[in-house]
C-alpha positions in Angstrom: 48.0 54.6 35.1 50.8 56.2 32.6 51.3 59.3 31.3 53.4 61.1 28.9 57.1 60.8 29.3 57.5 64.3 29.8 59.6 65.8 32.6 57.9 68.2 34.8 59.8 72.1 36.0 62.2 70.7 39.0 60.0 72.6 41.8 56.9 70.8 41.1 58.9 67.2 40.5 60.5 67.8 43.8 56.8 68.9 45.6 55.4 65.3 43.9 58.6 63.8 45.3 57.5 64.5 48.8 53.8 63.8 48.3 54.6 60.6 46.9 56.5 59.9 50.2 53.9 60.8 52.5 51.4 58.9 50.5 54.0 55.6 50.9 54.5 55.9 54.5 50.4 56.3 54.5 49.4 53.3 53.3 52.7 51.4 55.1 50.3 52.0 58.3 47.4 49.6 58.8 44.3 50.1 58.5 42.9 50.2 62.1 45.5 52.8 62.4 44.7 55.0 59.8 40.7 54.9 61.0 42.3 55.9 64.7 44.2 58.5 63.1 40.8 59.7 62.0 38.6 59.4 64.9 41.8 61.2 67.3 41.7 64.3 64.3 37.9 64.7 64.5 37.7 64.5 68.3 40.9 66.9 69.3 38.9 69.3 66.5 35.8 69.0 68.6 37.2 69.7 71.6 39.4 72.5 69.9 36.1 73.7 69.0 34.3 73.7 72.8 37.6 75.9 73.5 37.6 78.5 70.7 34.0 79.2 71.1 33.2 77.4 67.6 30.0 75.7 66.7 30.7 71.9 67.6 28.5 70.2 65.1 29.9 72.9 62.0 33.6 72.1 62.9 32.8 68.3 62.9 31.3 68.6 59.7 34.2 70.7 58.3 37.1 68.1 59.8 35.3 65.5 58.4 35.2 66.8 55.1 38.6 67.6 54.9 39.5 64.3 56.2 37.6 62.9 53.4 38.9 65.0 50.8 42.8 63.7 52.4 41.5 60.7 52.4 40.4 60.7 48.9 44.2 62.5 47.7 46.4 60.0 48.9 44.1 56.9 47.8 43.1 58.3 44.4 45.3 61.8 43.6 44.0 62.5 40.3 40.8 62.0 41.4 40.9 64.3 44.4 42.4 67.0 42.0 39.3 66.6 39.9 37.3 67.2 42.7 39.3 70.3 43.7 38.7 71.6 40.1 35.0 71.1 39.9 34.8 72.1 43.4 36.2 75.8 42.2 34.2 75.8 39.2 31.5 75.4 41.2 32.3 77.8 44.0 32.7 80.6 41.5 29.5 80.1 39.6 27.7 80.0 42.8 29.3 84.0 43.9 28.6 84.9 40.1 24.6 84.2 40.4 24.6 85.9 44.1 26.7 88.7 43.7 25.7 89.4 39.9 22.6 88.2 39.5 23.0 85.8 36.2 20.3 84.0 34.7 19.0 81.1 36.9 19.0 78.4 33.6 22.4 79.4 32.9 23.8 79.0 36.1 22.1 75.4 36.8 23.2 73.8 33.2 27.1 75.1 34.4 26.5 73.5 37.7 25.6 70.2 36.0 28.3 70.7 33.2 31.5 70.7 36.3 30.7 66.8 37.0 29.9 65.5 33.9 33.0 67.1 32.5 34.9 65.7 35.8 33.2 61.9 35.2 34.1 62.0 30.8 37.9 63.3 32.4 38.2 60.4 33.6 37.3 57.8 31.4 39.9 59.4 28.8 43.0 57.9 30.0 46.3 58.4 28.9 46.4 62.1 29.9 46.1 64.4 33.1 42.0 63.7 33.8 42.0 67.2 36.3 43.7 69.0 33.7 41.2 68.1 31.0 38.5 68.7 33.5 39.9 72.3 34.1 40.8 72.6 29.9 37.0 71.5 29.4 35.3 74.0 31.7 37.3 77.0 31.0 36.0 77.6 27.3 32.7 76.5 28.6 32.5 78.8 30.8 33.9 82.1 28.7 31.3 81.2 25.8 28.9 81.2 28.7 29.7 84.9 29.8 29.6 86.1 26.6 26.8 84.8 25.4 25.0 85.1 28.6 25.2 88.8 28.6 23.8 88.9 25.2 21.1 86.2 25.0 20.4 86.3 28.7 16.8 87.4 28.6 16.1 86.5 25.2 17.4 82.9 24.3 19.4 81.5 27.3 19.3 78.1 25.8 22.0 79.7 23.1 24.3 79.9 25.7 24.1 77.1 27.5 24.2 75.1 24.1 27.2 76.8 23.0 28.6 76.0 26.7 28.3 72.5 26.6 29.5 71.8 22.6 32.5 74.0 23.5 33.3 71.7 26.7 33.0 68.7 24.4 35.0 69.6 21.7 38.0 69.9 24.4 37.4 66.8 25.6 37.4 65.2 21.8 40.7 67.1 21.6 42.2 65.4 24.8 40.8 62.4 23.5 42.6 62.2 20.1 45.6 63.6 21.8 45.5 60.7 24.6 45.4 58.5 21.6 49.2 60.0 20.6 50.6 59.4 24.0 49.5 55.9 24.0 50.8 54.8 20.5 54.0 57.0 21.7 54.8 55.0 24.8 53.7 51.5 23.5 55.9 52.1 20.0 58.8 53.0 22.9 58.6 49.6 24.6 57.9 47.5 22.2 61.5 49.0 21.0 62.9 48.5 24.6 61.6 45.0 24.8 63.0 44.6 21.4 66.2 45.7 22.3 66.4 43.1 25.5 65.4 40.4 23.2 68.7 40.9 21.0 70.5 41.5 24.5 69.7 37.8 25.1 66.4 38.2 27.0 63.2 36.0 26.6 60.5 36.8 24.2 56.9 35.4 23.6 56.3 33.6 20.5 53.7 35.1 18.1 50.2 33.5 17.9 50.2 30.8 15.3 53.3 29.7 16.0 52.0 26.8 18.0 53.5 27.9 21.0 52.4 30.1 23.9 50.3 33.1 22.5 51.9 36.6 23.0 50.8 38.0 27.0 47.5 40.0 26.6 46.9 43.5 27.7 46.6 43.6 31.3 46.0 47.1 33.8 47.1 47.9 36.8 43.3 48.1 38.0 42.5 44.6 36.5 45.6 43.2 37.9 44.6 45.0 41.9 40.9 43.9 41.2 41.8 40.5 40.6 43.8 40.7 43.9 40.7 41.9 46.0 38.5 39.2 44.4 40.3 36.7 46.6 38.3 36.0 49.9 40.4 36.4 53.0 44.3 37.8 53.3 44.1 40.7 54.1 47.2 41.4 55.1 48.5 39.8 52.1 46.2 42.6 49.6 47.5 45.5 51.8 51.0 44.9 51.7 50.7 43.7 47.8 48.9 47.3 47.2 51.5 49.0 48.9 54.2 47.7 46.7 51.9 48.5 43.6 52.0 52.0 45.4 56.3 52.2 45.6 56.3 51.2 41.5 54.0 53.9 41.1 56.0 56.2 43.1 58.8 55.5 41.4 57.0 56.0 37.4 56.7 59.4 38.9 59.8 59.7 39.7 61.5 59.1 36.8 58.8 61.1 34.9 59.4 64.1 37.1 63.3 63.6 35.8 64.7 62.0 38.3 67.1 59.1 37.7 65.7 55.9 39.4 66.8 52.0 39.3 63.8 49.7 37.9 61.9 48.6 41.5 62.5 45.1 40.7 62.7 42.9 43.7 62.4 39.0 44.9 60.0 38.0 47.3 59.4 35.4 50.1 55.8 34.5 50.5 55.7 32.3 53.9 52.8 30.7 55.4 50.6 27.2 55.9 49.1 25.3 53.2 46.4 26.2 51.0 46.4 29.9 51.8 46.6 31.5 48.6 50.0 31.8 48.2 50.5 30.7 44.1 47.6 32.8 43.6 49.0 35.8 44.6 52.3 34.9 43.0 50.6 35.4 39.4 49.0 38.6 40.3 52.1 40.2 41.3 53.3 38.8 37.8 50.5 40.9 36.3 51.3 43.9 38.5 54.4 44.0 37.3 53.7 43.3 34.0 50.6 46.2 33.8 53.7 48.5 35.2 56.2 47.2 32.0 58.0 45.9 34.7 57.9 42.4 33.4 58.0 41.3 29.5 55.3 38.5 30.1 53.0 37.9 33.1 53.7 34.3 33.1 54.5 32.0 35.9 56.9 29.3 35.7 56.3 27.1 38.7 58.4 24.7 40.4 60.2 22.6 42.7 63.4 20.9 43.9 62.9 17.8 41.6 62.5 20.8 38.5 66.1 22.8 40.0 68.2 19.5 41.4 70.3 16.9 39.0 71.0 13.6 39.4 75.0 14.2 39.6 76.9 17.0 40.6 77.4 20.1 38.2 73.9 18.6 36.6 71.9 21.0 39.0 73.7 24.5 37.8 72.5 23.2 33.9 68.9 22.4 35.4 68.7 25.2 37.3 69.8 27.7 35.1 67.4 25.9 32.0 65.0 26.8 34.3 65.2 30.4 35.2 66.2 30.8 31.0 62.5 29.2 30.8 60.7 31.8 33.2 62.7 34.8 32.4 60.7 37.9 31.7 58.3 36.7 34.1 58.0 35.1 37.8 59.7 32.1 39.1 57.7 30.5 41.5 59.7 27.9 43.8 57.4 26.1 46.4 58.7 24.1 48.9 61.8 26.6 48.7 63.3 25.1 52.1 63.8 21.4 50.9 66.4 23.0 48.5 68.5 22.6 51.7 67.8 19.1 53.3 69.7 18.1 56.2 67.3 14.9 57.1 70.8 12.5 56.9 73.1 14.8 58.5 75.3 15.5 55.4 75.4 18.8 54.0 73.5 18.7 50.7 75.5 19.7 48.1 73.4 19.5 45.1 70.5 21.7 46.6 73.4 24.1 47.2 74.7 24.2 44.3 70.4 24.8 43.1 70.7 28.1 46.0 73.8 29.5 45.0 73.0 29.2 40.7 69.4 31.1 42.0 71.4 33.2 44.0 73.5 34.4 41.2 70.8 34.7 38.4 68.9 36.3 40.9 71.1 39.0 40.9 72.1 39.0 37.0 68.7 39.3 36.0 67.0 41.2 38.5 66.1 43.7 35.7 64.0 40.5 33.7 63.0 38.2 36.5 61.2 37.8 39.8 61.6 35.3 41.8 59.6 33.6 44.7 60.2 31.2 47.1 57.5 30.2 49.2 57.2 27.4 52.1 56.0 27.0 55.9 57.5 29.9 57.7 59.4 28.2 60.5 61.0 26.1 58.0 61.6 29.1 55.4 63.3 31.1 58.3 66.1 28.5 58.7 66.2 28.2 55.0 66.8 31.7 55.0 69.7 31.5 58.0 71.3 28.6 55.7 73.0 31.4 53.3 73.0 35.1 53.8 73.0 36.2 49.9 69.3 35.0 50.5 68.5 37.1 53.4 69.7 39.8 51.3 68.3 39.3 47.8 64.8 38.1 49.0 64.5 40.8 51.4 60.7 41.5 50.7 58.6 38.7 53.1 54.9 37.9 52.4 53.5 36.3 55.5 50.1 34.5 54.8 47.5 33.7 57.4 45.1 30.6 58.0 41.9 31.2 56.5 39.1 32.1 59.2 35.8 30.0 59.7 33.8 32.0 57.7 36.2 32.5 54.6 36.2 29.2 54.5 32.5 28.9 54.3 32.8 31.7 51.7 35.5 30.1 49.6 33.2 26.6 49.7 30.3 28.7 48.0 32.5 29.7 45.3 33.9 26.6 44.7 30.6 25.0 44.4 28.9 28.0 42.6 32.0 27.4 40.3 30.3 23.5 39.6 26.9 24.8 39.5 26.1 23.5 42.6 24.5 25.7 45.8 24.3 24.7 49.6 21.4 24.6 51.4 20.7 26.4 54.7 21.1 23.6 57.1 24.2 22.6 55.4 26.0 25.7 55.3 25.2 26.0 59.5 26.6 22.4 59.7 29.7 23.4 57.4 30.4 26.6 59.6 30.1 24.6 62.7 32.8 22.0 61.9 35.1 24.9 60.0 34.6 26.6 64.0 35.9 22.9 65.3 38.5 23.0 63.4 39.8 26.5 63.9 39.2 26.3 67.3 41.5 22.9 67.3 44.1 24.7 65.4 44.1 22.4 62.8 43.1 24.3 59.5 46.8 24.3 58.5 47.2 20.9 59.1 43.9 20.1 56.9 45.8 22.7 54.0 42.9 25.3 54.4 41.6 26.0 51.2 42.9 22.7 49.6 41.0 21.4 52.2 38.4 22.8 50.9 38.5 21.7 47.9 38.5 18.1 48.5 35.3 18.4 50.9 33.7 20.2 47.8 34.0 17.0 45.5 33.5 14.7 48.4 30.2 16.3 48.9 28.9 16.1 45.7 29.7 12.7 45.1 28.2 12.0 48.6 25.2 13.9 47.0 25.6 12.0 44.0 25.4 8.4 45.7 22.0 9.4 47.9 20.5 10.8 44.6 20.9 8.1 42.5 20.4 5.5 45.4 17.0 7.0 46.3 15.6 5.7 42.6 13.0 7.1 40.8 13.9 10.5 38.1 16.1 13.0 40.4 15.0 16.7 39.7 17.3 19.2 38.1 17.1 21.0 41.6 18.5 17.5 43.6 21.0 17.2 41.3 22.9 20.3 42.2 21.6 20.8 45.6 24.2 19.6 48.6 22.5 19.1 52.0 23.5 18.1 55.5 24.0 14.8 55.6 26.2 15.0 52.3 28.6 17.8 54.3 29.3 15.7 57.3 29.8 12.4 55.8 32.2 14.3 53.3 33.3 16.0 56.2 33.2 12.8 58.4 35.4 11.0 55.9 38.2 13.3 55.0 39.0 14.1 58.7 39.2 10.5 59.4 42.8 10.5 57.5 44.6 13.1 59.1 46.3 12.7 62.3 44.6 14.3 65.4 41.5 14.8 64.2 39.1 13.1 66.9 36.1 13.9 68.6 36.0 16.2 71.4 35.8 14.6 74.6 32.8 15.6 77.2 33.3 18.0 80.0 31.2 15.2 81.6 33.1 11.9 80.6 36.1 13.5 81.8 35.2 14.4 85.2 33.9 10.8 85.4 37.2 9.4 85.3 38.4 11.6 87.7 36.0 10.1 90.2 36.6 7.0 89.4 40.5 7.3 90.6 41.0 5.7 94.0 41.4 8.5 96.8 42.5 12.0 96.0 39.7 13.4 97.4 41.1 17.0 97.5 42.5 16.8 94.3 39.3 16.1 92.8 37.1 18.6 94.7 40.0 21.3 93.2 39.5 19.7 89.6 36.0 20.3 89.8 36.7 23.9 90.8 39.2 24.7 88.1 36.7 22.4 85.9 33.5 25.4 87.1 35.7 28.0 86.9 36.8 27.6 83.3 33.0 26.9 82.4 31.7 30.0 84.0 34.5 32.4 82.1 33.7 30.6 78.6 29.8 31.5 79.5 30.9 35.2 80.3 32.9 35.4 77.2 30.4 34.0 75.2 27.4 36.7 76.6 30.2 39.5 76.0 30.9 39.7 79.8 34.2 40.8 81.5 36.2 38.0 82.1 39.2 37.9 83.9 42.8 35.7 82.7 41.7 31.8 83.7 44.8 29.9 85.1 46.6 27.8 82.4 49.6 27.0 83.7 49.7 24.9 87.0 52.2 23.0 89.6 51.7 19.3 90.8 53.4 19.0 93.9 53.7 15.5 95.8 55.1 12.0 96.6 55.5 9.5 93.4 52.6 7.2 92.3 50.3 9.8 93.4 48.5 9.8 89.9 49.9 13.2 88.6 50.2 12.1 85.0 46.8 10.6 85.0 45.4 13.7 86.6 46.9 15.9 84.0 45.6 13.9 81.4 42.2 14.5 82.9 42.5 18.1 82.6 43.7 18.1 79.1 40.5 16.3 78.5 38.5 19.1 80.1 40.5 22.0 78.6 39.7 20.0 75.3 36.0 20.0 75.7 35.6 23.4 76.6 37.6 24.6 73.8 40.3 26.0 75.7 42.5 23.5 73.7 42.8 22.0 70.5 43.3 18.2 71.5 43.6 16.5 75.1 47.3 14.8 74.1 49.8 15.2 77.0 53.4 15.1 76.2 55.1 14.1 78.7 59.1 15.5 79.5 61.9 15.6 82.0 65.4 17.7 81.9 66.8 15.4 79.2 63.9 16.3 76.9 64.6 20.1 77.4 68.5 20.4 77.7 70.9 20.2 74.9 74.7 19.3 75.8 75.7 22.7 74.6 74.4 26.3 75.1 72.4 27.4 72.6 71.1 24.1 72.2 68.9 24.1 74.8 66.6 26.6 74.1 66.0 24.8 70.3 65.8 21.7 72.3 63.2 23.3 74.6 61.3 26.0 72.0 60.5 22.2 69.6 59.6 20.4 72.7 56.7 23.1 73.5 56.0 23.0 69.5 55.3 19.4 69.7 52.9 20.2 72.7 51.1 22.6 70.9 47.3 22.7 71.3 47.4 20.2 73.8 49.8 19.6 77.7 52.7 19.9 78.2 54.0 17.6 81.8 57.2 18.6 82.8 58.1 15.4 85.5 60.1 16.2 88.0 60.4 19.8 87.0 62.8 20.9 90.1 65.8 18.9 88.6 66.0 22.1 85.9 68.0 23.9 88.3 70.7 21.3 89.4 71.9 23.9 92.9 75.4 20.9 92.4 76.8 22.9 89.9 79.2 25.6 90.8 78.3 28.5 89.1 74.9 27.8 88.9 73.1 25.5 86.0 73.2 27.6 83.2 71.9 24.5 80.8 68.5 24.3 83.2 68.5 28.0 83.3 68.0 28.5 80.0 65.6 25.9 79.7 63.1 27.5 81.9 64.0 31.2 80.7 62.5 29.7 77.2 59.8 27.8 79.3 58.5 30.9 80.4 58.5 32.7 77.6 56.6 30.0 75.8 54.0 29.8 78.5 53.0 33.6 78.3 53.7 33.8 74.4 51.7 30.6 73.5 49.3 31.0 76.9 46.1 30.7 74.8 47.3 27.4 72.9 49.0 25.4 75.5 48.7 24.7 78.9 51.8 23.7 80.7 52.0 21.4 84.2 55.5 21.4 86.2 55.5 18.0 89.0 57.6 17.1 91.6 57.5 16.4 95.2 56.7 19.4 97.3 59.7 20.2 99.1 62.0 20.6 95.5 59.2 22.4 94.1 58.9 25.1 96.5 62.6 25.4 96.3 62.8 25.3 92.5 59.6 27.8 92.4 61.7 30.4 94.2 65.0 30.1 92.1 62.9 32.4 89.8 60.3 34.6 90.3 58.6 34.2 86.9 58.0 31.1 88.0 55.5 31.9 90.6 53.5 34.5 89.0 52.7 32.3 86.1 52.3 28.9 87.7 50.1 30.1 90.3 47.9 27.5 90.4 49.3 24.6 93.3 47.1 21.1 93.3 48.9 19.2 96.2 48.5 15.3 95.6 48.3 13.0 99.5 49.6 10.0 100.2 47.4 7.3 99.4 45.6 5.7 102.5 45.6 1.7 103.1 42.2 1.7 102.1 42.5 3.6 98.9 45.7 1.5 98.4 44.1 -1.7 98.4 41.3 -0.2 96.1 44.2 0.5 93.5 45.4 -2.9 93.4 41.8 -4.3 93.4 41.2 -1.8 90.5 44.1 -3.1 88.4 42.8 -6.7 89.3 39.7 -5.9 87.5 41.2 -4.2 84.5 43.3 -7.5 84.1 40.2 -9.9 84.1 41.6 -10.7 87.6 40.8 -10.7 91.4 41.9 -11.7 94.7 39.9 -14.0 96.9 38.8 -12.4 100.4 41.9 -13.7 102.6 44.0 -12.0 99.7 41.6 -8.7 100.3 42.4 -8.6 103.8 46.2 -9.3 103.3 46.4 -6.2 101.4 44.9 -4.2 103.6 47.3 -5.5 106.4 49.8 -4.8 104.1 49.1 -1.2 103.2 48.4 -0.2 106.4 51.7 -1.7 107.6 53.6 0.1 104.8 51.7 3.0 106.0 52.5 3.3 109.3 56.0 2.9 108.7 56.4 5.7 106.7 57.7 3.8 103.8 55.0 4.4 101.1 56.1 7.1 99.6 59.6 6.1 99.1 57.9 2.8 97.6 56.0 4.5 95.5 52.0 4.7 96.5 50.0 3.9 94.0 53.2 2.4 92.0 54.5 -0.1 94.8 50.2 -1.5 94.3 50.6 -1.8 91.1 54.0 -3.9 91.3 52.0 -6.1 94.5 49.3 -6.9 92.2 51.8 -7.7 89.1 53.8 -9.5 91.6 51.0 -11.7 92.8 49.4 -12.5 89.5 52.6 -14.2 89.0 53.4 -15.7 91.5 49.8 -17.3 91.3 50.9 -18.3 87.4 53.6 -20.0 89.1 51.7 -22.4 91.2 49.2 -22.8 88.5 52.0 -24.2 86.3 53.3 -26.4 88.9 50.7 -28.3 89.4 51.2 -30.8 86.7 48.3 -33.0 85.5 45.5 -31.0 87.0 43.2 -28.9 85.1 42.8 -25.7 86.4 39.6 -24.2 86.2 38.1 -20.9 84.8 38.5 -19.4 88.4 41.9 -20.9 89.2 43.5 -19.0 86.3 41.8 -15.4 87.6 41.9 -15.9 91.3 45.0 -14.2 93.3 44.8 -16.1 96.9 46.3 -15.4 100.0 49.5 -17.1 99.8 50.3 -15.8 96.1 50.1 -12.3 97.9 52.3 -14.0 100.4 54.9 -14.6 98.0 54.8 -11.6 96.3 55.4 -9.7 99.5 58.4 -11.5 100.5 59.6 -11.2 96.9 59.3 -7.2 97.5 60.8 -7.1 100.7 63.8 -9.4 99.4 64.0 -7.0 96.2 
C-alpha cells in the first residue's frame, strides 16, 4: 500500500486531499446506509427519467454503472483508475475499427491486451498500478498503428506480436523500478527505527540470540484479511477498517507534502466476555505495524496484578517496567476498570498511582506505543469518569457485541474443525437450539460467549470420548472424531449447571396451573388467562411474519393487602418466561427505600441499578403510590426522580423487563395521575377483590395442608364463622385478607402445640400433633382480637 516518497504538484495534493475526505466520511457511514444511499440514487434517476422523456430501463443501467464504478473508487481507488484507463483504451480502439476500418485480428488481440496489462499492473506493487497500465498500453498501441498500416493485409500477426512484447517490456521496466522504491523506503526505516533505538526506544532482538525473533513482514491486506476471518463483529471490522482508512489518508497526505502528526492513538475496546476483544487488539498491532506505524506487532498483555506493587511508589516502577517491556508495540490492559477499586470505600491509591504512570507514558510515548484498555462497558464508563486525562487520551471506543446464535454455531465448527473433529447434523440442530435459549435468556455474556464456547467444545469430546470407549469393541476412525447429540447436551447439560440462572424454562401450562390453584380471584385469573392468550397469539403472528401490534409489558396491581399480588406477579413472570418474552421468571421485589437515595442525584443510580438487577426477569414495585409523598412542600423531588428514571427504563429496556407497580386502588389512581407517562405505559389495570369467607377459609385450610396440618370439622366451621364475621364488619382488609388467615392458622397451630405440651405424661398420637381443633382456633382468635 506504499509508494514512493515523492511529493506531488500542490493542485493535485490538495484535489487528493479532498478525495481522501469524502472517502473517510464514506466509509464513517454504515453500511445499510450506504446501500440506502444507493437504492434513493437509482430510484430518483428513474423517476428523473419518466420526467425527461428518457428510456427507464437505459438510465437504470447507466446509474447503476456509475454507482458501481463510485462504488469501486472510494473502496479500491487505484483500482477504479485502472479501470478508467482500460476503459479509454478500450473505447478508442473500438471508434478506430468503426470509423477506420482496422484489421479485425488486430483490433481483438488490443482488446484482450487492456486487461491483461490492467491485472499484471496490479500485481507489481510498489508503484502507481493505473499509471503502469496507461505506460504499458501506450507503446503497445503506437507499435500497433505502425505496423498495422504496413503488415495489415499481409502479416497481422507482426503487429500484434510486436504489440504485446512492447507492452511487456514496460511492465518489466516498472517492475525493476518498483524493486528501487522498495529497497529505497525499507533502507529509510530501517534508518528511522535505527535512529529511535539510540533515542531510547525498544528494538527486537536478532534471531539466534535466544530471544524473541525479529517481527516478520506483515501487509496491510494480510493484517485486514486476518480481521475479516473472524466470525461475527461487525461493527468491530467496520470501524477497525475505517481507522486503517484515516492512516492511509494521512500516508497520502504527507506524500502529497503536507506536514502531518503520526495518527497514533489509544483505544478503549468495551464489551462482554469472550467477544473477541484480545483478538482484535493484535490485529490492530499488525495494522499499525504493516503501516510503520509500530516497530514490532507484538502484544504485551496484562493486568492489575502485572501494573500494581505491593507498597506505595512500587507501582510507578512496575508500571513503567511494563510499558518499557511493550514499547514499540501494543499494550493490552484487560480488566482496565479494577485499576480503580472502590469495593472498601477507601480511595485506592496504588491503582492510581498504576492510572496516572499510564496516563503519562501514554502521552510520552504516543509516537512508540498503543495502548488498550478493555473491560465490561458499564464498568469501563465509570473507570473512564474516575480521571479525565483518560477520557481524553483514550478517546477512540471500540464497542463489542454478544455473539449471535448462529456465530456461535459457526465459531463451534471452527473450533472443532481446528481438533479434527466434525458435528453431525442432529447435533448441530440441538447446538443451535440451546445457543437460541440462551440468547433468548440474555445470558450469552454471562456464559463469556465464545469462551463459552470453548469449554462446551472440550466437554463434548470428552463426553464423546467416554460413550466411545464405554461402548467396547474397536471404535472406527470416523467415531473417534465424530460428536453427536447426546454428547452436545450432556456437555451442554453440565456446564450450564454452574452458572447462576441458568434453569429450565417453566411451562405456559404449569404456570397457569398455579394460578388456579390460588383460593378466589376469580377475575384476576380469567384476566391472567387473557393477557396469558394474548401474548401467545402475538408470538404465533410474529413467528408466521404477521403484523403484530406492541403487547402490554408493563402493568398496575391495584387492591387491598394480602390479596396475593406478589404471588400473582410471580405467576406472570413465569408465563412471560415460557413464552420467551423474558429471560428468567425471578421477581425482584422493591418499595421507595429500594429506589430513593438520601441525596439528589443518588436516586436515579439507586433506581437505574435496581432495574439492572431486574433485568430479564420482574420488577414489583410494592406500594408504588408512596413515590410521590403529596406531604412534602414543594413536591417530592426524591420520588420524582425515581419514577422520571422508572419510566425511562420501562420504554428503553421494554423488550427485557416487565415492570409491575401495586398498591391499593385509591393511592394508585391518585399516584397514576401525578404523571401522565404513567398512564400511557402502565396501561394494563388487574384489580385484585377482597377475599370472601369462603375463599378465606380455603387459604387457611390451604396453608394447613402445606404444613402437614389440618383442622378438625368444628375448627372448619369456626373459620368460616370467623371470616364471615370479619367480613361483614368491614374489617378484612385493614387485617389483611389473605394475611390475617395466614396469622389465624399460625396462631392456632400454636396454640394447639401449647396444649399438646401441657398435657404431661400422655402420649399424643400421630393425629394429636397434626389436628387444629376447635378450641385451639378459639384461642387463637381471642389472642388476635387482644393483639
Amino acid at each position: 500500500m506504499r509508494e514512493s516518497g515523492r511529493a506531488r504538484p500542490a493542485g493535485r495534493a490538495a484535489a487528493r486531499d479532498l478525495f481522501e475526505q469524502v472517502r473517510l466520511g464514506y466509509f464513517r457511514l454504515s453500511p445499510p446506509l450506504r446501500r440506502l444511499i444507493y437504492v434513493g440514487v437509482l430510484i430518483a434517476a428513474v423517476v428523473l427519467a419518466f420526467g425527461a422523456g428518457w428510456s427507464p430501463l437505459a438510465t437504470f443501467f447507466v446509474t447503476l454503472t456509475l454507482l458501481s464504478f463510485a462504488a469501486l473508487t472510494l473502496r479500491f481507488p487505484r483500482a477504479a483508475a485502472t479501470v478508467l484507463v482500460v476503459f479509454t483504451w478500450l473505447a478508442a480502439l473500438t471508434l478506430l475499427r468503426n470509423g477506420y476500418g482496422w484489421s479485425s485480428p488486430i483490433i481483438t488481440a488490443l482488446m484482450v491486451l487492456g486487461p491483461l496489462a490492467g491485472v499484471a499492473a496490479h500485481l507489481i506493487r510498489w508503484v502507481p498500478p493505473w499509471s503502469t497500465t496507461a505506460m504499458a498500453l501506450a507503446p503497445a498501441g503506437l507499435a500497433a498503428a505502425v505496423l498495422g498500416a504496413l503488415f495489415a493485409a499481409s502479416a497481422p500477426a507482426v503487429a500484434i506480436w510486436v504489440a504485446y512484447a512492447a507492452a511487456a517490456a514496460v511492465l518489466v521496466h516498472r517492475f525493476l523500478q518498483a524493486r528501487r522504491v522498495r529497497a529505497a523506503v525499507v533502507a529509510g526505516e530501517q534508518q528511522q527505527a535505527g535512529h529511535r533505538v539510540r533515542e531510547g526506544g525498544h528494538a527486537s532482538p536478532a534471531p539466534g540470540s535466544g530471544e524473541r525473533a525479529g517481527p516478520p513482514p506483515i501487509s496491510v491486506e494480510e493484517a485486514l484479511g486476518e480481521l475479516d476471518a473472524m466470525i461475527g463483529l461487525v461493527p468491530v471490522k467496520e470501524q477497525v477498517r475505517s481507522i486503517a482508512a484515516s492512516i492511509e489518508a494521512a500516508r497520502l497526505r504527507r506524500e502529497a507534502g503536507y506536514a502531518t502528526e503520526p495518527p497514533m492513538r489509544h483505544f478503549v475496546f468495551v464489551g462482554p466476555p469472550g467477544t473477541g476483544k484480545t483478538s482484535v487488539a493484535r490485529t490492530v498491532a499488525k495494522i499499525f505495524y504493516a503501516f510503520g506505524l509500530l516497530e514490532t506487532p507484538y502484544v504485551v498483555e496484562a493486568q492489575r496484578a502485572d501494573l500494581v506493587g505491593e507498597f506505595l511508589g512500587a507501582t510507578a516502577i512496575k508500571t513503567n517496567e511494563l510499558i518499557d517491556r511493550a514499547l514499540g508495540g501494543v499494550l493490552f490492559v484487560d480488566e482496565a476498570y479494577s485499576l480503580i477499586n472502590s469495593g472498601d470505600g477507601q480511595p485506592d491509591r496504588f491503582g492510581a498511582e498504576a492510572v496516572q504512570t499510564l496516563l503519562k507514558r501514554a502521552e510520552d510515548d504516543r509516537d512508540r506505543l498503543i495502548i488498550i484498555l478493555a473491560g465490561y462497558e458499564k464498568e469501563m464508563g465509570a473507570f473512564l469518569t474516575s480521571n479525565p486525562g483518560l477520557s481524553s487520551r483514550f478517546s477512540t471506543r471500540v464497542r463489542f457485541p454478544s455473539y449471535a446464535p448462529g456465530e456461535l454455531l459457526e465459531i463451534t465448527e471452527l473450533l472443532q474443525s481446528r481438533r479434527g473433529d466434525r458435528m453431525t447434523g442432529g447435533a448441530r440442530s440441538a447446538l443451535l437450539a440451546r445457543f437460541d435459549d440462551v440468547h433468548r435468556r440474555a445470558l450469552v455474556d454471562e456464559l463469556g460467549n465464545a469462551r463459552f464456547v470453548r469449554s462446551l467444545v472440550e466437554a463434548a469430546a470428552q463426553a464423546r470420548d467416554v460413550r466411545v470407549v464405554g461402548a467396547g469393541g474397536s471404535p472406527t476412525t470416523e467415531d473417534l472424531v465424530t460428536t453427536v447429540e447426546h454428547d452436545v447436551v450432556k456437555a451442554f447439560d453440565e456446564l450450564t449447571a454452574r452458572y447462576r440462572g441458568y434453569q429450565e424454562t417453566p411451562s405456559l401450562e404449569e404456570a397457569l396451573a398455579d394460578l388456579d390453584r390460588m383460593a378466589g380471584l376469580e377475575p384476576v385469573k380469567r384476566q391472567v388467562h387473557a393477557i396469558a392468550a394474548q401474548l401467545r397469539v402475538a408470538k404465533m403472528r410474529q413467528e408466521r411474519g404477521l403484523p403484530t401490534p406492541p403487547q402490554m409489558r408493563h402493568f398496575i396491581f391495584a387492591g387491598p393487602p394480602g390479596t396475593g399480588k406478589t404471588t400473582v406477579a410471580r405467576i406472570l413472570g413465569r408465563i412471560f418466561a415460557a413464552l420467551g418474552l423474558l429471560a428468567q421468571p425471578d421477581v425482584v421485589e422493591a418499595q421507595r427505600a429500594d429506589l430513593v437515595g438520601q441525596h439528589l442525584g443518588a436516586t436515579a443510580i439507586k433506581t437505574n441499578e435496581l432495574v439492572d438487577r431486574a433485568l430479564g426477569g420482574v420488577l414489583f414495585v410494592d406500594e408504588a403510590y408512596s413515590l410521590i409523598n403529596s406531604g412534602y412542600s414543594g413536591g417530592d423531588a426524591f420520588g420524582t426522580e425515581a419514577v422520571q428514571t422508572l419510566l425511562k427504563r420501562a420504554e428503553d429496556d421494554r423488550d427485557r423487563l416487565v415492570i409491575i407497580l401495586a398498591g391499593y386502588e385509591r393511592e394508585m389512581d391518585a399516584f397514576l395521575a401525578s404523571n401522565p407517562g404513567l398512564g400511557s405505559r402502565f396501561n394494563q389495570r388487574v384489580l385484585f377483590p377482597s377475599y370472601a369467607p369462603h375463599e378465606l377459609a380455603e387459604i387457611a385450610v390451604l396453608l394447613a395442608e402445606g404444613s402437614g396440618d389440618r383442622f378438625d370439622d368444628a375448627a372448619r366451621r369456626d373459620l368460616t364463622e370467623v371470616f364471615t364475621w370479619v367480613c361483614q364488619e368491614g374489617l378484612i382488609d385493614g387485617l389483611g385478607n389473605g394475611r390475617f388467615a395466614r396469622s389465624l392458622f399460625e396462631r392456632a397451630a400454636m396454640r394447639r402445640d401449647v396444649r399438646l405440651a401441657a398435657q404431661s405424661g400422655a402420649t399424643a398420637t400421630a393425629d394429636d400433633l397434626t389436628t387444629i381443633t376447635s378450641a385451639d382456633l378459639r384461642a387463637a382468635v381471642d389472642e388476635l382480637a387482644g393483639a
